[in-house]
C-alpha positions as CSV (number, residue, x, y, z in Angstrom):
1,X,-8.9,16.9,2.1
2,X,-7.5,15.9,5.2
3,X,-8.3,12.2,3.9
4,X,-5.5,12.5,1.5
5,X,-3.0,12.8,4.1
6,X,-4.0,9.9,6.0
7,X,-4.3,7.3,2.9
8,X,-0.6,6.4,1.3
9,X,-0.3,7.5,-2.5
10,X,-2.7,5.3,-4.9
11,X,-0.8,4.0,-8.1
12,X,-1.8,4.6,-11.6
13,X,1.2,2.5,-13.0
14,X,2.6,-0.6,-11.7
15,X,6.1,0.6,-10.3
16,X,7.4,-2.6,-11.0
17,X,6.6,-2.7,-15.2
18,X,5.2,0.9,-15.6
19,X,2.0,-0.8,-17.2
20,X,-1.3,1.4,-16.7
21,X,-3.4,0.5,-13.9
22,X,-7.0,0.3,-14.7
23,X,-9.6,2.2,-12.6
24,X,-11.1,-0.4,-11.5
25,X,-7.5,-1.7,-10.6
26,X,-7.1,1.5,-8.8
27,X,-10.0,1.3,-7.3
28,X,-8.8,-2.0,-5.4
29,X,-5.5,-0.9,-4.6
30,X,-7.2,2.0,-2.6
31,X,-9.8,-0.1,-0.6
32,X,-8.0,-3.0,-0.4
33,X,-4.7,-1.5,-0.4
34,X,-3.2,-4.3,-2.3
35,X,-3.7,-5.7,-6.1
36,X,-2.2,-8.2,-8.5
37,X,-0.5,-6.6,-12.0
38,X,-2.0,-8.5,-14.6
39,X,0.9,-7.7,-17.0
40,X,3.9,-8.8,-14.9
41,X,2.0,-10.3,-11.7
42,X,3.5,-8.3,-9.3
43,X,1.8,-7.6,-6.2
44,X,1.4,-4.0,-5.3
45,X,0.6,-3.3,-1.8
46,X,0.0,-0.3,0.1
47,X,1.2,0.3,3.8
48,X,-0.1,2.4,6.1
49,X,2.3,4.2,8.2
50,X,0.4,4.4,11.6
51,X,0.5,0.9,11.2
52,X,4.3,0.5,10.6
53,X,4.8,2.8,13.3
54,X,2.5,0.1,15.7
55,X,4.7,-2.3,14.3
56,X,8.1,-0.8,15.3
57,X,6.6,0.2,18.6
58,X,5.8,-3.8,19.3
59,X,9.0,-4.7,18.0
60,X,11.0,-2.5,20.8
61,X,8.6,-3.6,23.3
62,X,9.5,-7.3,23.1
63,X,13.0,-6.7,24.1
64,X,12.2,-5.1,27.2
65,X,10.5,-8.1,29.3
């Protein structure tokens, strides 16, 4: 269960047209963390926040030099 808290929320809908995602579409979005809607074509992508907060971390970092 701890898995859960780690992984960012999975879609079943695209938030961008609300039409059902597929399992298999699901599927993607979780391993992949990123998948096209075939109804409206809008790219759904997953972050992952330890990777966000690397990003902010290297961001603050390049000041200081």
């Amino acid at each position: 269960m701890e898995n859960n808290k780690m992984n960012p929320e999975v879609f079943d809908a695209c938030p961008h047209c609300g039409n059902k995602l597929s399992p298999w579409q699901q599927v993607l979005l979780s391993v992949d963390k990123a998948v096209m809607c075939k109804h409206c074509w809008y790219r759904i992508i997953l972050s992952n926040p330890e990777e966000e907060k690397n990003k902010e971390n290297d961001n603050s970092n390049d000041g200081d030099e």
